[in-house]
C-alpha positions as CSV (number, residue, x, y, z in Angstrom):
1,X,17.6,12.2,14.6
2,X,14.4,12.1,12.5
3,X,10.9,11.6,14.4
4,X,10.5,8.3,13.6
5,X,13.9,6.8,14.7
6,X,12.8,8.2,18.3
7,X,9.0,6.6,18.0
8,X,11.2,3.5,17.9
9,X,13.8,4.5,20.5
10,X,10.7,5.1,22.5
11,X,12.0,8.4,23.3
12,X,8.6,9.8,21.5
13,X,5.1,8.8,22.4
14,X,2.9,7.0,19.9
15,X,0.2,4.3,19.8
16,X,1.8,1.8,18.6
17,X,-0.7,-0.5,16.3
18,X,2.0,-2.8,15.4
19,X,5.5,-4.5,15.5
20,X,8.3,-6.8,14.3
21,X,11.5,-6.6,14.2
22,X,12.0,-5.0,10.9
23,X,8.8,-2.6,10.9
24,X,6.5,-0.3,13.2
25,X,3.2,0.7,12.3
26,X,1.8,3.6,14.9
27,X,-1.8,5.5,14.4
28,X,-0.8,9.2,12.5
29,X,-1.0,11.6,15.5
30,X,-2.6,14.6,13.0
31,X,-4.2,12.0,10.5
32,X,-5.8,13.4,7.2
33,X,-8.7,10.5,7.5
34,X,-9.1,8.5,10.3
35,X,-7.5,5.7,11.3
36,X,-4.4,7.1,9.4
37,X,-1.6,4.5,9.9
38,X,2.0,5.0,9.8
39,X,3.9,2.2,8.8
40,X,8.0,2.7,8.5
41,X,11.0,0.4,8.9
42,X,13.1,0.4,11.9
43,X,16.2,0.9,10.7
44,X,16.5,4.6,9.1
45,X,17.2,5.0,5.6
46,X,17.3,8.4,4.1
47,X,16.2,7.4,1.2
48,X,13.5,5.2,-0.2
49,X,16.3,3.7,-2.9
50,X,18.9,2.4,0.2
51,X,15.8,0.2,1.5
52,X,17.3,-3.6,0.4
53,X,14.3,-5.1,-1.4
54,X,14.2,-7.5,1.1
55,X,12.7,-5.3,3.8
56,X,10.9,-3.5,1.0
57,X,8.4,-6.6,0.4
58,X,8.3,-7.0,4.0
59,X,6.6,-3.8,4.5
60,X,4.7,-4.3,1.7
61,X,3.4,-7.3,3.3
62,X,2.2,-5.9,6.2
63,X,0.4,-2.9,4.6
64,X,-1.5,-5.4,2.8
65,X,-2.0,-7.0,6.1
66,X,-2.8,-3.8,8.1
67,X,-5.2,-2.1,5.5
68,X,-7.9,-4.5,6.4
């Protein structure tokens, strides 16, 4: 299972910044700047392609939203 599937299991710690139902956004624990965000969708796709657009422009949305 890949390390963000269990941030959302909460089987792995993070500080989470914030959360709906379709996306988590959690402060990068090793960030390159700081204040590094890391915002992913809920639901695991391997790929960035298999992401319906739907849920796409949602977290597009709320990166707009965070990155203020």
């Amino acid at each position: 299972m890949c390390e963000f599937c269990e941030i959302v299991k909460g089987n792995e710690e993070a500080d989470i910044i914030y959360e709906d139902d379709k996306v988590m956004a959690v402060l990068n624990l090793k960030p390159a700047s700081p204040g590094q965000i890391l915002l992913f969708t809920k639901e695991h796709y391997p790929i960035m392609e298999q992401v319906p657009d739907p849920e796409v422009a949602h977290v597009f949305r709320i990166a707009n939203k965070l990155s203020t």
